[in-house]
C-alpha positions in Angstrom: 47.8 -13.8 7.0 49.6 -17.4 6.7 50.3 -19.1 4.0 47.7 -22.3 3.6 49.0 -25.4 3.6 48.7 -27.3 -0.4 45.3 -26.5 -2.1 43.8 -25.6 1.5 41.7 -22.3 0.7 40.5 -19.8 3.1 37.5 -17.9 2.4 37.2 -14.6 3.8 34.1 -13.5 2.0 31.9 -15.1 0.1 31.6 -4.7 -16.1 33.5 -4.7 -18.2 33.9 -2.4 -21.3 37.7 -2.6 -21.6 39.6 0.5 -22.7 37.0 2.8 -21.9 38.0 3.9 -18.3 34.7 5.7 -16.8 32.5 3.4 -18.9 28.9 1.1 -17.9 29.2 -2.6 -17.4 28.5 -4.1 -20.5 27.8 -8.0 -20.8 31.0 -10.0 -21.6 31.9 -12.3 -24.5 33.0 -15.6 -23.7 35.8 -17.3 -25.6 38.5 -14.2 -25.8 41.3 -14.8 -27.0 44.3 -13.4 -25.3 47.2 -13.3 -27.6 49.8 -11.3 -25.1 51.1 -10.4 -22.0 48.7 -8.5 -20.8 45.8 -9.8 -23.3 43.9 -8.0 -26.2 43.9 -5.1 -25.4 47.0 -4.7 -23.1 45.6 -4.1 -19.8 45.3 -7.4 -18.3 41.4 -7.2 -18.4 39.6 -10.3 -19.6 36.0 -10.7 -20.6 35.9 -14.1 -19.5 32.9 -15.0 -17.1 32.3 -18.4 -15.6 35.7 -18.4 -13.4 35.8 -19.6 -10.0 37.5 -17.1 -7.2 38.6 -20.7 -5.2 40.4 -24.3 -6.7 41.8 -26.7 -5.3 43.5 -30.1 -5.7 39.6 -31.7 -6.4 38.1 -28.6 -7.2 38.2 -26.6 -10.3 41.4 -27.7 -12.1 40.9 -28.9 -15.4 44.7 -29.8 -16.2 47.9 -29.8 -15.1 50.6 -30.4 -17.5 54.3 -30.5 -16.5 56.8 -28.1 -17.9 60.6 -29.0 -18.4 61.5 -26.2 -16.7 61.0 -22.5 -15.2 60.3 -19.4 -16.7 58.6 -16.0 -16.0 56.3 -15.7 -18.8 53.0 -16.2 -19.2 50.8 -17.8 -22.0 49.7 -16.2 -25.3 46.5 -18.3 -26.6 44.5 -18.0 -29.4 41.3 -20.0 -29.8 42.5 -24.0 -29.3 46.1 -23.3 -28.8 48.4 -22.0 -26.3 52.1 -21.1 -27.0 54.6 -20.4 -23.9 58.5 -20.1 -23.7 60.6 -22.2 -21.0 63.9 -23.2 -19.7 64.8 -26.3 -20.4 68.3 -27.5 -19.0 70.6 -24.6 -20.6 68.0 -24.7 -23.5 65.2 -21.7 -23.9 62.3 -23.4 -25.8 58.6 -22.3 -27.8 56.1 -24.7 -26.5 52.8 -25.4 -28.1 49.8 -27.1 -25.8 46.2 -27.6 -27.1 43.7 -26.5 -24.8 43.2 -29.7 -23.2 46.6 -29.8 -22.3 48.5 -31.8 -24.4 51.7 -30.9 -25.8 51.3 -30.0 -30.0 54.7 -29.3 -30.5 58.2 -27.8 -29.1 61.5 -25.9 -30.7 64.5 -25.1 -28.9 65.0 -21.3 -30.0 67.9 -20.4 -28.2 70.3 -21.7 -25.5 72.2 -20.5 -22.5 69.9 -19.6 -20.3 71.1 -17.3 -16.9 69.0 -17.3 -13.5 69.3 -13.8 -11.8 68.7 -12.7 -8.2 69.5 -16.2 -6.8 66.0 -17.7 -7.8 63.2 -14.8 -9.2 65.1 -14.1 -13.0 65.7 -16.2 -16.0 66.2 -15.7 -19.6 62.7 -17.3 -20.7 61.1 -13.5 -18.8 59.6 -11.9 -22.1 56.2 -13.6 -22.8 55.4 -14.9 -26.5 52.6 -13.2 -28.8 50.6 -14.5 -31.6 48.1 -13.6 -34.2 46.5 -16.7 -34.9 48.7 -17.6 -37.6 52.1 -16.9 -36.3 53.8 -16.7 -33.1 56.9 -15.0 -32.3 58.8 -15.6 -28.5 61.7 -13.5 -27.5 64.8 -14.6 -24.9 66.8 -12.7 -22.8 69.7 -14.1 -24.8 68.5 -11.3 -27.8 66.8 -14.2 -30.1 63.6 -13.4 -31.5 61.8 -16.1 -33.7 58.2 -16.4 -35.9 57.1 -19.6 -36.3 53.7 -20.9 -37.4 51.4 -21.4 -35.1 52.1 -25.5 -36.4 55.2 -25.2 -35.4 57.2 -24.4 -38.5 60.4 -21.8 -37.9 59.4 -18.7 -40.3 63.1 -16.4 -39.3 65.5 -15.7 -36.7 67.4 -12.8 -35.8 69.8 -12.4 -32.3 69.0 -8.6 -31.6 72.2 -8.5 -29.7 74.1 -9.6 -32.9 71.9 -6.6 -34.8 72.3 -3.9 -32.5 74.8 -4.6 -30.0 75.6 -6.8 -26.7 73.4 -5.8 -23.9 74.2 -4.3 -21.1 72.1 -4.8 -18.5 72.3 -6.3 -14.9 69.4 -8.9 -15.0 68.5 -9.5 -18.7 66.6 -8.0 -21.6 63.1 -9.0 -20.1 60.6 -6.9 -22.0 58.3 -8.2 -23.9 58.3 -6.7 -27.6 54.9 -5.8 -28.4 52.9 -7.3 -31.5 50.2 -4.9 -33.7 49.3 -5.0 -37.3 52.1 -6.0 -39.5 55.0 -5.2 -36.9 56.4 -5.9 -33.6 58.1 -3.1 -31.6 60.8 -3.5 -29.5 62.4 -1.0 -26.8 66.3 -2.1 -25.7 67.0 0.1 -23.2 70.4 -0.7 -21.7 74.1 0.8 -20.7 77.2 0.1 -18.5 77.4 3.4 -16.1 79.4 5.6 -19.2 77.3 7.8 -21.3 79.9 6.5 -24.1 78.4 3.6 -23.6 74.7 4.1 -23.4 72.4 2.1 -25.5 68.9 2.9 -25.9 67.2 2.3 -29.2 63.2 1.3 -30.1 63.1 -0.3 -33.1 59.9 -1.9 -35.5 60.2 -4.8 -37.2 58.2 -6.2 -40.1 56.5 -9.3 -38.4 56.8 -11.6 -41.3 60.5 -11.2 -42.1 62.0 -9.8 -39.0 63.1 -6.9 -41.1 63.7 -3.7 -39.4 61.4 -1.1 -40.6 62.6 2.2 -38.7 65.0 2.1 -35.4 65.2 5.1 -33.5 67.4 6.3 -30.9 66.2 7.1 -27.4 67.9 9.8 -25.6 68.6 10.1 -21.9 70.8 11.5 -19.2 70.2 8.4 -16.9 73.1 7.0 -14.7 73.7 4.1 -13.4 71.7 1.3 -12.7 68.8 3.9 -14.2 70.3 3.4 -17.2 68.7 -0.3 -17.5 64.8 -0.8 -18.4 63.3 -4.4 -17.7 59.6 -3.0 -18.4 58.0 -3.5 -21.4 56.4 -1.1 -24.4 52.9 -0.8 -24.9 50.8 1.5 -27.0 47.5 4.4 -26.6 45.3 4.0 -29.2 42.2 5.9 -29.5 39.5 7.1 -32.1 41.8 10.4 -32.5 45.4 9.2 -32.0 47.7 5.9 -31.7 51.6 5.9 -30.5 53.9 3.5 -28.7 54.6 4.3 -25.0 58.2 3.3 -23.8 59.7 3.2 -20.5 62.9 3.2 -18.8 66.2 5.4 -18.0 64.6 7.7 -16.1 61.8 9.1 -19.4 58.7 7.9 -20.6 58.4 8.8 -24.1 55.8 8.7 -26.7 56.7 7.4 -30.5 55.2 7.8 -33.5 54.5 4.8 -35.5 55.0 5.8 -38.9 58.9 6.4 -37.9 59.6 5.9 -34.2 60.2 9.6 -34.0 59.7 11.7 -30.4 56.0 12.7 -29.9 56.5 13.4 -25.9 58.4 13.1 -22.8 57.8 12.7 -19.3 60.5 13.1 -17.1 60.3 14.0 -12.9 60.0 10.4 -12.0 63.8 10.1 -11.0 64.6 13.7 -9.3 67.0 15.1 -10.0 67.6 17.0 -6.7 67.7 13.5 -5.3 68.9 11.3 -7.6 68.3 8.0 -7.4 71.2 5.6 -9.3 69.8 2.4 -8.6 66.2 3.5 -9.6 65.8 0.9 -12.7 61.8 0.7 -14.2 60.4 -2.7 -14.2 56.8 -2.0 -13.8 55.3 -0.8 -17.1 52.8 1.9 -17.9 48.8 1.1 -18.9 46.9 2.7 -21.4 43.5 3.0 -21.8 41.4 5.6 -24.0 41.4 9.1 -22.0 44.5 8.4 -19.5 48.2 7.0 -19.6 49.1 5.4 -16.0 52.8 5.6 -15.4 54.8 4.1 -12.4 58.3 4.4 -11.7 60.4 2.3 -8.7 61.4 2.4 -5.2 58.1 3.8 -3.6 58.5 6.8 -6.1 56.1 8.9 -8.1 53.2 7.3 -10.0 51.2 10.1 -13.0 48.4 10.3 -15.0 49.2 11.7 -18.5 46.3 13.1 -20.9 46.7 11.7 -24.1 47.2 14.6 -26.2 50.5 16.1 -25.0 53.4 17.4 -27.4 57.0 17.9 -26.3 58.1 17.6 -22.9 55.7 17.6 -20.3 57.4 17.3 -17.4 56.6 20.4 -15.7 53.2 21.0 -18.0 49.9 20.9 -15.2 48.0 20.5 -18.1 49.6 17.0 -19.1 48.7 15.4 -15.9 45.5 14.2 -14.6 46.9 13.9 -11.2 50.6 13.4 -9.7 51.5 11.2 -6.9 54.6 11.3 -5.8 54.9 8.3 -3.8 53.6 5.3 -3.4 54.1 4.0 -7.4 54.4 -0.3 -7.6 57.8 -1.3 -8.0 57.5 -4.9 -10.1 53.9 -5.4 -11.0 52.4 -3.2 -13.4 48.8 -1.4 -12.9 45.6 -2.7 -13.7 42.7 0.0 -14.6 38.8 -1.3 -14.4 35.7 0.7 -13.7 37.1 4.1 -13.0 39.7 2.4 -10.6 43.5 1.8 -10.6 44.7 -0.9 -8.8 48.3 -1.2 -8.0 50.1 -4.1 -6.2 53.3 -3.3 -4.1 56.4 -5.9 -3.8 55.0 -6.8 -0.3 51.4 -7.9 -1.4 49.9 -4.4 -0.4 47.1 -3.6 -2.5 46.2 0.1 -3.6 42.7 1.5 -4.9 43.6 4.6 -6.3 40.3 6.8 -8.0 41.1 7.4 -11.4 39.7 10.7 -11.8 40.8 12.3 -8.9 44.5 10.2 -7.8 43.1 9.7 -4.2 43.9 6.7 -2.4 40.6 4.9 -2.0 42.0 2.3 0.0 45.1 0.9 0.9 45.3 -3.0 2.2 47.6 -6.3 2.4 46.2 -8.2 0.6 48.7 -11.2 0.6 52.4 -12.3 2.1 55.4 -12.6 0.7 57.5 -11.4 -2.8 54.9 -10.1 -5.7 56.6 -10.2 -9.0 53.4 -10.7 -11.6 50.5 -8.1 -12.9 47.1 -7.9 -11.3 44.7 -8.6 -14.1 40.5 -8.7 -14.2 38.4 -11.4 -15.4 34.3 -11.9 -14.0 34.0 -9.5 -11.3 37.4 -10.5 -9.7 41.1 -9.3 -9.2 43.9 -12.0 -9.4 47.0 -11.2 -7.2 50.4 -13.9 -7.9 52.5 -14.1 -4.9 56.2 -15.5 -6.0 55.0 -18.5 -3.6 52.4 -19.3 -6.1 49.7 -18.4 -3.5 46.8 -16.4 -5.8 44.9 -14.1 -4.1 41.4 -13.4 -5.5 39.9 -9.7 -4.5 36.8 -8.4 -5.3 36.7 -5.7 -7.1 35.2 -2.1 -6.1 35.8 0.6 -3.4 35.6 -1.8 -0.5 38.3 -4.2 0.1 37.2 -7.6 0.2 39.3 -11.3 -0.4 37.2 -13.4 -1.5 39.8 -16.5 -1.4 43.5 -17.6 -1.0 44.5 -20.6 -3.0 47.8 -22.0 -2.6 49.4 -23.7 -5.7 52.5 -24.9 -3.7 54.6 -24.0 -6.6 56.6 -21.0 -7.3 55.4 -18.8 -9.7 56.2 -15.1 -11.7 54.4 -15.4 -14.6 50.7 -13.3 -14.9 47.4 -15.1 -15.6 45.9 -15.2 -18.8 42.4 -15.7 -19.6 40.5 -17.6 -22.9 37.4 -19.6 -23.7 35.9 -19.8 -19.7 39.6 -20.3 -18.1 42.1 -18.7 -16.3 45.7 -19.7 -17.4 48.4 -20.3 -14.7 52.2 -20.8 -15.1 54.2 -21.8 -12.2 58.1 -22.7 -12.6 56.9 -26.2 -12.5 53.4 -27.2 -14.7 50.6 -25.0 -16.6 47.4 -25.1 -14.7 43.9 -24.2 -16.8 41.7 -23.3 -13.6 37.9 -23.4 -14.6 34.5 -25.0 -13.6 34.7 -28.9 -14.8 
């Protein structure tokens, strides 16, 4: 496949009950709001309906609004506002943009922004979150701020000044993870010395910043494994609720009364074949009934059961299934309908059944780098090449594009979805893609 020339789409062909993962299709609510990374209820599936699969220059873009600068993450929006973090010259700002695309307000949070790997990295990675009220935006540089969602600074705190420089090749880029009254953090970090390993997950009070418990995360990783640039998330169920982090080499469960260890998965770095430079990016997905953990590097990708205790890493019962290849490297996994979908560096796109682990297909489904998430919205799978072409793929056991639209603009950042729209954020303008 080619790459289309500006806005020039080519059509190759012309529900939902998230969380529940061998569920019906129940009728969707417009008007969601989607307050994270990976919306509201962390796995990037949106009950939006009324989106269009193709846009172009004339065709299905509301907006465009330029941005002063790059950045990798993508929108938090709650009801007529939408809050996002950019570069801005050295400076890392918290932007706030009505709906209709006009700038409310802006705050430079933090300065000194670094770009990594020549052009893909930069310190505005981790995506903002808000409640409705507040909004809180974290930087590579280790500031996290609340502000009102009019703008006013509530606190400050520079983790790094809290807990300790990071050490870490490409930047702190996970985004902390917002429930109730806290926000949970994992800073998963080292320099190649076990003296010098730093891995912590910490809870903060969301209103004060405060630290609530910190707990610290053991591991054996080396090297570059040492480093974690995925992000936390958390299981929550009518039986059971923990945080899920990732990185050096362990996924671990956490209490949240006190951070404390509920389980760990090792096995996804062997260590008959140690990998050094095998660093997680990609981060795991919860839904009720089934954990879906990748790792790196065309390495192992699990299904964990819910209810585990201890370490699991060698427990059959824990696991639903175990492949041990073939995991995404960068983009995290998207579940819908009793399918897993997982999108490879290259564009490949994997159907994997749920209950069984079995590949149900296995396609390219676009060119070039792929650095954001897959995520659902009205029967259709969105796929961000680093190009800023978005590939639209129907959902289901057969493969089937149903468009390629070219935004001519580079792009990392994951789509979000709210009120009938779909949410895009390239390095140089927001987009709201909808029907006019």
């Amino acid at each position: 496949m080619k790459t289309k020339p500006a806005f020039v789409l080519s059509i190759l062909a012309t529900g939902v009950l998230s969380g529940v993962l061998f569920g019906v299709l129940s009728a969707p609510a417009s008007a969601e709001n989607w307050p994270s990374w990976r919306g509201p209820r962390r796995d990037a599936v949106s009950r939006e309906i009324g989106l269009p699969a193709k846009w172009g220059k004339n065709e299905n873009v509301v907006w465009r609004t330029e941005l002063p600068g790059r950045g990798g993450s993508t929108p938090a929006i709650w009801e007529d506002r939408i809050f996002l973090t950019s570069v801005d010259g050295k400076d890392l700002k918290l932007m706030c943009f009505s709906t209709d695309g006009k700038k409310l307000w802006e705050d430079k949070v933090s300065t000194g922004n670094r770009i990594v790997r020549s052009d893909e990295g930069d310190s505005a990675a981790p995506s903002p979150s808000t409640d409705g009220e507040h909004v809180w935006a974290f930087f590579t540089t280790g500031d996290l701020a609340c502000y009102t969602v009019a703008g006013k600074q509530v606190w400050k705190v520079n983790l790094q000044k809290r807990y300790g420089k990071f050490k870490i090749a490409f930047g702190m880029t996970s985004t902390p993870v917002l429930d109730g009254d806290r926000i949970y953090l994992q800073l998963i970090h080292g320099e190649g010395n076990p003296k010098s390993r730093e891995a912590i997950v910490v809870a903060l009070d969301k209103l004060t910043g405060k630290e609530i418990w910190k707990h610290d995360r053991k591991s054996d990783a080396r090297g570059e494994c040492e480093h974690s640039y995925a992000s936390p998330t958390l299981y929550r169920d009518s039986k059971r609720e923990f945080l899920i982090t990732h990185g050096a080499d362990f996924t671990v469960g956490h209490d949240l009364a006190d951070g404390s260890e509920l389980w760990r998965l090792g096995g996804l770095n062997p260590k008959g074949r140690y990998n050094p430079t095998l660093r997680f990016v990609s981060s795991p997905v919860a839904v009720p009934g089934m954990i879906v953990v990748p790792s790196a590097k065309g390495g192992p990708i699990v299904a964990l059961r819910p209810g585990i205790k201890g370490d699991v890493t060698k427990v059959d019962s824990a696991f639903h299934w175990n492949r041990p290849r073939n995991t995404p490297d960068v983009s995290s996994p998207l579940i819908h309908d009793g399918l897993i979908y997982t999108l490879t560096k290259v564009g490949g796109l994997i159907c994997i059944d749920a209950k069984t682990g079995k590949d149900v297909y296995s396609e390219r489904a676009g060119d070039g780098r792929h650095r954001s998430s897959p995520a659902y919205a009205d029967g259709k799978i969105f796929l961000i090449s680093r190009v800023g072409v978005v590939t639209v793929v129907k959902p289901g056991r057969k493969f089937e594009v149903l468009a390629h639209n070219d935004m001519q603009e580079d792009m990392n950042a994951s789509p979000a979805f709210s009120g009938g729209r779909m949410y895009l954020r390239t390095f140089k303008a927001l987009y709201a893609i909808g029907k006019k």
